[in-house]
C-alpha positions as YAML, in Angstrom:
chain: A
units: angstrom
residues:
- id: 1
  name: UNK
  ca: [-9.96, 13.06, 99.25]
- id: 2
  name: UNK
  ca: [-6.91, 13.71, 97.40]
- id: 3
  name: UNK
  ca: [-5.30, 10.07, 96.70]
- id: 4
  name: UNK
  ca: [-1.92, 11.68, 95.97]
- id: 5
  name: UNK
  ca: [-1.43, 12.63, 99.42]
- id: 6
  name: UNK
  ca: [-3.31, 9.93, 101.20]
- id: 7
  name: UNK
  ca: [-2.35, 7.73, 104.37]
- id: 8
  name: UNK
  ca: [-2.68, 4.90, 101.72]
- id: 9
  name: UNK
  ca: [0.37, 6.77, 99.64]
- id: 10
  name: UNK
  ca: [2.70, 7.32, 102.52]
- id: 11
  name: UNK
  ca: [1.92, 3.60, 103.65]
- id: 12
  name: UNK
  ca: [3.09, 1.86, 100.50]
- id: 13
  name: UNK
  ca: [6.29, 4.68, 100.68]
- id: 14
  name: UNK
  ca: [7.26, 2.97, 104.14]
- id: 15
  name: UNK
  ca: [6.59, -0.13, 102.70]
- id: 16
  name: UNK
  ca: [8.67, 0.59, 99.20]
- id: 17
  name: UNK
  ca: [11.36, 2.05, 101.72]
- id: 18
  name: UNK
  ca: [11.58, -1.03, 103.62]
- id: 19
  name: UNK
  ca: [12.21, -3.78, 100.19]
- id: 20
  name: UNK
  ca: [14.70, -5.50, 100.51]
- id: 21
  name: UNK
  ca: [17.01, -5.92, 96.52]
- id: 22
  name: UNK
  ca: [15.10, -9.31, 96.00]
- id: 23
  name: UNK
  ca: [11.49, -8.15, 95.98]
- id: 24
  name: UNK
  ca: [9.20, -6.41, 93.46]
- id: 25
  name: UNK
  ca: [7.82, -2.94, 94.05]
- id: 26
  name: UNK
  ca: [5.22, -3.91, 91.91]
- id: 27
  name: UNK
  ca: [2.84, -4.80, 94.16]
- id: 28
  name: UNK
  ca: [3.13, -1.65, 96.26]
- id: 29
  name: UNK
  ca: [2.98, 0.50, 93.37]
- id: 30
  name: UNK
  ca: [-0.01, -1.50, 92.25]
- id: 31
  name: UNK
  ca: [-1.61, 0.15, 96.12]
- id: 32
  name: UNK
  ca: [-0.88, 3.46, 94.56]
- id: 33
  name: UNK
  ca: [-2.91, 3.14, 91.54]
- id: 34
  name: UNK
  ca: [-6.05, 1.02, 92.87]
- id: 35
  name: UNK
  ca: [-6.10, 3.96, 95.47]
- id: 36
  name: UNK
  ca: [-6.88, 5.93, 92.43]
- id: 37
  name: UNK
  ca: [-9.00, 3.56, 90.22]
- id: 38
  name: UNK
  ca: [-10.82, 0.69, 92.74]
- id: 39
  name: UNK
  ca: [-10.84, 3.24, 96.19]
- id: 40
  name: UNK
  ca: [-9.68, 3.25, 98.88]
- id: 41
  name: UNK
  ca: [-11.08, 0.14, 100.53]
- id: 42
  name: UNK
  ca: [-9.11, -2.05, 97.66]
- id: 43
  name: UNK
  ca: [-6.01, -0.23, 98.55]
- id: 44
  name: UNK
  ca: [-6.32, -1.36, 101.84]
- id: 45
  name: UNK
  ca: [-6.41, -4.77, 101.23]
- id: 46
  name: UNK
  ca: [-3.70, -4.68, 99.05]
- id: 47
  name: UNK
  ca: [-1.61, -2.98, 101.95]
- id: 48
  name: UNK
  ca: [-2.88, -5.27, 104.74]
- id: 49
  name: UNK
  ca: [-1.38, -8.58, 102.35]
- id: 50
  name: UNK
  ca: [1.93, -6.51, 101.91]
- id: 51
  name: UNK
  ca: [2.20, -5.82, 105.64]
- id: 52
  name: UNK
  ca: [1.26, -9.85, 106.71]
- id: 53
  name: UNK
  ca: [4.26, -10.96, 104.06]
- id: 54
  name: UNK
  ca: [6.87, -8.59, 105.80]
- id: 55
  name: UNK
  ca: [7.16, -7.42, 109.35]
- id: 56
  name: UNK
  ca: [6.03, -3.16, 108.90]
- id: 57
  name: UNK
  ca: [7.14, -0.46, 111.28]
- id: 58
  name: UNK
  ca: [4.14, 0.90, 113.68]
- id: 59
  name: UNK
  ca: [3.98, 4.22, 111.57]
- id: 60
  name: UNK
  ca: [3.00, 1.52, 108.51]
- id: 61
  name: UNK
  ca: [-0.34, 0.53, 110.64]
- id: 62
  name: UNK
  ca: [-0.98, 3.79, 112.23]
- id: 63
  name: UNK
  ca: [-1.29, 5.08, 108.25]
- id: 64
  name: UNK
  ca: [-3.60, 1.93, 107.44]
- id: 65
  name: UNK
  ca: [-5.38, 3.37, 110.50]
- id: 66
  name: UNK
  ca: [-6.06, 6.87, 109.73]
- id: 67
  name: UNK
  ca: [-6.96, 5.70, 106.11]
- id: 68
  name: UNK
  ca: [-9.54, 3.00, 107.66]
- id: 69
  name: UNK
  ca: [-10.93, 6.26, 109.39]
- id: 70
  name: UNK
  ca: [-11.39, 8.68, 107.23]
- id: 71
  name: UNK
  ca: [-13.80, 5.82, 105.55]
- id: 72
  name: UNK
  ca: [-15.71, 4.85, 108.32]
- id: 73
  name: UNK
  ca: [-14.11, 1.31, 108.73]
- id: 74
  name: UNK
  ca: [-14.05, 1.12, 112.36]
- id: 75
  name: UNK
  ca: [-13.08, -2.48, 113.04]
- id: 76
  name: UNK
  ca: [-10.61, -2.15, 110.22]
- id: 77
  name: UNK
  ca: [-9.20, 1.09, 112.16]
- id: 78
  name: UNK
  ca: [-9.05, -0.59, 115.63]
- id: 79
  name: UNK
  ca: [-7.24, -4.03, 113.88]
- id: 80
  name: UNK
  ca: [-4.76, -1.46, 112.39]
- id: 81
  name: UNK
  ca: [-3.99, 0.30, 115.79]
- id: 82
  name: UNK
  ca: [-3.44, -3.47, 117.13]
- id: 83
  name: UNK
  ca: [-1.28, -4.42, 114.74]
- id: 84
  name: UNK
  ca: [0.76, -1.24, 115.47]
- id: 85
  name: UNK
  ca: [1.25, -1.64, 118.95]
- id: 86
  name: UNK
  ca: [2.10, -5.45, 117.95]
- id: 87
  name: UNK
  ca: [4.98, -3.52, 116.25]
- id: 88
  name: UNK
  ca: [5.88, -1.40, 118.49]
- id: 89
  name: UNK
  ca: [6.03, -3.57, 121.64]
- id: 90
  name: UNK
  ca: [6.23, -7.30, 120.05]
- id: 91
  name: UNK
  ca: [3.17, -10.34, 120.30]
- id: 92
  name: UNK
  ca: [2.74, -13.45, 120.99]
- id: 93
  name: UNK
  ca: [0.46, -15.74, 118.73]
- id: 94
  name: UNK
  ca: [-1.49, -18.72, 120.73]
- id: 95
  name: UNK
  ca: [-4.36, -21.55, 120.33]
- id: 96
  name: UNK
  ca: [-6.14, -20.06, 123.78]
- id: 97
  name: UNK
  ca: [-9.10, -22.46, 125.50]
- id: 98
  name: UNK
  ca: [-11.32, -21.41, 128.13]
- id: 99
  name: UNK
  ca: [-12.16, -23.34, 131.21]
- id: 100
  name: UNK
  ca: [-16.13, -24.00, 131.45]
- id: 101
  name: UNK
  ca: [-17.99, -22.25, 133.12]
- id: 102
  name: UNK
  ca: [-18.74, -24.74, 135.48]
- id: 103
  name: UNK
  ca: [-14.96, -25.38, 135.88]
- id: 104
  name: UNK
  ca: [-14.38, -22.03, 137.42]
- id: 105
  name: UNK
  ca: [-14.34, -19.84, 134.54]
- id: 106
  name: UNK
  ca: [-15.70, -17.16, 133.14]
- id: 107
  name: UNK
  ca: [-19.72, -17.14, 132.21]
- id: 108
  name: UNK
  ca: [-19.45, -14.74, 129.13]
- id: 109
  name: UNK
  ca: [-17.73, -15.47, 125.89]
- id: 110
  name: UNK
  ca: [-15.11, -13.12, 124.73]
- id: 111
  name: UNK
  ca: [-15.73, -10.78, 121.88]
- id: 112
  name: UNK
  ca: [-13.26, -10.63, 118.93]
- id: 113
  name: UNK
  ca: [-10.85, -7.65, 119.30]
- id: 114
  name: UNK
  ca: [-8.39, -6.40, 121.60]
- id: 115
  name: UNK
  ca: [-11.05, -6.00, 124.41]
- id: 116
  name: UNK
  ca: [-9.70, -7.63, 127.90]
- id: 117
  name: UNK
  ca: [-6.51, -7.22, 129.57]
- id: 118
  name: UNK
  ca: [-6.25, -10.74, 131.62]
- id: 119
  name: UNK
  ca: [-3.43, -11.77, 133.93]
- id: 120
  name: UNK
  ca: [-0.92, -14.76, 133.03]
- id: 121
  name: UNK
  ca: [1.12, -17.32, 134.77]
- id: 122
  name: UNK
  ca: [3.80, -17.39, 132.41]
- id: 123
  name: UNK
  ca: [6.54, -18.74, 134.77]
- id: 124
  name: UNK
  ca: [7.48, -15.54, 137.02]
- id: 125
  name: UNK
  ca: [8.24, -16.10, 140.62]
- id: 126
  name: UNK
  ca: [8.28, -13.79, 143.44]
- id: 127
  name: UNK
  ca: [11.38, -13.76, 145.59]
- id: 128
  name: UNK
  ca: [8.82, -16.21, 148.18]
- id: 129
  name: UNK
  ca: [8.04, -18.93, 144.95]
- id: 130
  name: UNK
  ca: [4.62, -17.22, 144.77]
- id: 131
  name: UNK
  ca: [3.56, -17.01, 140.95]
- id: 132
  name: UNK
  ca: [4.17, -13.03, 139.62]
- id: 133
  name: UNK
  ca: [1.20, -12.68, 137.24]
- id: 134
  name: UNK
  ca: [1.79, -10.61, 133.97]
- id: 135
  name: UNK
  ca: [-0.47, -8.65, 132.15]
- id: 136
  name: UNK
  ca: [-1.41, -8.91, 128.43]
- id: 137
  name: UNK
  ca: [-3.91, -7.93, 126.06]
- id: 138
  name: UNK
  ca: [-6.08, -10.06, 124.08]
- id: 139
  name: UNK
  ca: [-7.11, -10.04, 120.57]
- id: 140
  name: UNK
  ca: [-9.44, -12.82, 119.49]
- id: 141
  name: UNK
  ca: [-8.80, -13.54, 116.03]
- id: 142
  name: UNK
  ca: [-12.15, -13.99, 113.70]
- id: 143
  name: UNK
  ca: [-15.55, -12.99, 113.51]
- id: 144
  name: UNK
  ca: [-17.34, -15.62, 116.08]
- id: 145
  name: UNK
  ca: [-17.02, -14.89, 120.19]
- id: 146
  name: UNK
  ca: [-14.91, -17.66, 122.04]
- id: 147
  name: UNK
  ca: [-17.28, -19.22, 123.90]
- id: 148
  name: UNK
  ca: [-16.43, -20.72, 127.75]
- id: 149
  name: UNK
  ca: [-15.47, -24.14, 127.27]
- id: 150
  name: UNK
  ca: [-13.91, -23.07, 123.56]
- id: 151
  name: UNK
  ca: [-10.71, -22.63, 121.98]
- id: 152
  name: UNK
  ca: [-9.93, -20.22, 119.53]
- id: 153
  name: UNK
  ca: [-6.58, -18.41, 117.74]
- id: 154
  name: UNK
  ca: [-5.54, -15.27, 119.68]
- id: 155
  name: UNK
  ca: [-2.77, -12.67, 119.57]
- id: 156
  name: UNK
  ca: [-1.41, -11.58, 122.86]
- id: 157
  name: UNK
  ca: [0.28, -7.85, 123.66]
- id: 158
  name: UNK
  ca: [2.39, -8.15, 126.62]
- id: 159
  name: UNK
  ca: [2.22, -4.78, 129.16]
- id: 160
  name: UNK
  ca: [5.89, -5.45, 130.00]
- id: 161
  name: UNK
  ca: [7.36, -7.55, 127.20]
- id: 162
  name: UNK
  ca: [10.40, -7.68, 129.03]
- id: 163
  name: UNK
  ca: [8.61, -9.99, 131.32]
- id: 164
  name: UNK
  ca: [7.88, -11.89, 128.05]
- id: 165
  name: UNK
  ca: [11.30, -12.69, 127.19]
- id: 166
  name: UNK
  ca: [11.55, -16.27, 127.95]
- id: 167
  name: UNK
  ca: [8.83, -17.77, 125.71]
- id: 168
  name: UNK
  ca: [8.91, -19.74, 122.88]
- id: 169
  name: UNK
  ca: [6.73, -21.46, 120.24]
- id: 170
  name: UNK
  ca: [5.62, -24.85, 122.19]
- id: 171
  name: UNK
  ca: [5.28, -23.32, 125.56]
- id: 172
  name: UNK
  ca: [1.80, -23.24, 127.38]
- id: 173
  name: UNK
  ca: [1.03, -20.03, 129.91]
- id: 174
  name: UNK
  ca: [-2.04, -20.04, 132.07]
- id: 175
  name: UNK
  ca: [-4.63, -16.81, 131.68]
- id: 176
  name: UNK
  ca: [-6.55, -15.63, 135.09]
- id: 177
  name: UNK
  ca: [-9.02, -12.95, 135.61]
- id: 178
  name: UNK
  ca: [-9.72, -14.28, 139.07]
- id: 179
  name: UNK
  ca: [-8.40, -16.58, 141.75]
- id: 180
  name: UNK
  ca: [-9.03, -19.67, 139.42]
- id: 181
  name: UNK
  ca: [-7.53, -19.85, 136.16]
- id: 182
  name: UNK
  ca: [-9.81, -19.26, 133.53]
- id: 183
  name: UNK
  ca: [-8.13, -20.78, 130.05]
- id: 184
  name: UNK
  ca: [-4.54, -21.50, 129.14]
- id: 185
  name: UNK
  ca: [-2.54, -20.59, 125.97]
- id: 186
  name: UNK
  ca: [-0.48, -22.53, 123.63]
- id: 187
  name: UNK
  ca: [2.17, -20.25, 121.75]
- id: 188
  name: UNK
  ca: [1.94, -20.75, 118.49]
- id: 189
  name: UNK
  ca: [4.49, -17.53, 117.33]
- id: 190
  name: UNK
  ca: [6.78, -15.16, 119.13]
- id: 191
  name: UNK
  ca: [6.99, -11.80, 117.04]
- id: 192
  name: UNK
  ca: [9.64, -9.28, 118.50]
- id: 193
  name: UNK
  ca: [8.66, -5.62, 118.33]
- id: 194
  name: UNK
  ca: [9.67, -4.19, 114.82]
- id: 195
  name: UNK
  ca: [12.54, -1.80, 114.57]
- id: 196
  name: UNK
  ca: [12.44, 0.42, 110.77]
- id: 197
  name: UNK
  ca: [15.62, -0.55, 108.70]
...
């Protein structure tokens, strides 16, 4: 693979693009050269650390992506494509904890990754002063499954993050997947969708 015109490359480009006057491009230049020296696994890393400091565009993920691909890093691919449409739409980061299972809620733990969609009371009301369930989907942060019962760091991706609006770091929103409610979330972080300067 030619390193000059990798997805690695044209990430740390966005990123340079993106400095503001007070930071160092030395870091992302360092990305350029371990792409050439360490590989392309090392450059990753490096890019990953630059993109958790500072708030990156979705193309900046979708690059981290592709290069994650075209060396077989699955999980590393589908966190990158998470983390892009955390950019493109805005998250939410929570503490979530599951009912028991003997509580009402669910009887399988939840796998780490982006890999349920569950409804949430997050305050909504129907014109009648029903609760209007929202949709968002769930990333399990870590390596270990959250167990029923559990509690565990999560990201949330709202479907409509208009609905979304109204939240704020301290607020807890309720999580169903069927008539009972099946864990609640504490927001930890509200992180608006990123727009490219």
């Amino acid at each position: 693979m030619d390193s000059q015109d990798s997805p690695l490359h044209d990430a740390a480009r966005i990123y340079l693009s993106g400095m503001r006057a007070e930071e160092d491009p030395a870091s992302a230049l360092q990305v350029m050269e371990s792409s050439e020296t360490d590989g392309w696994e090392a450059a990753l890393i490096l890019l990953q650390d630059l993109g958790d400091a500072r708030p990156q565009p979705p193309e900046f993920w979708a690059l981290l992506a592709d290069a994650a691909r075209l060396i077989w890093l699955r999980e590393d691919a589908d966190w990158y494509e998470w983390r892009r449409s955390e950019a493109r739409n805005g998250a939410l980061r929570a503490e979530i904890c599951l009912m028991r299972t003997e509580e009402g809620g669910r009887a399988l733990p939840i796998p780490p990754g982006g890999l349920i969609r569950p409804m949430w009371d997050i305050g909504r009301r129907t014109d009648e002063g029903e609760s209007s369930l929202s949709i968002a989907s769930l990333w399990v942060e870590g390596r270990e499954p959250l167990e029923p019962g559990g509690c565990a760091p999560a990201r949330l991706i709202p479907l409509t993050p208009g609905h979304w609006l109204h939240l704020a770091p301290g607020d807890v929103i309720t999580m169903h997947e069927m008539r009972p409610p099946a864990g609640t979330a504490h927001i930890i972080e509200v992180m608006p969708p990123v727009v490219p300067s």
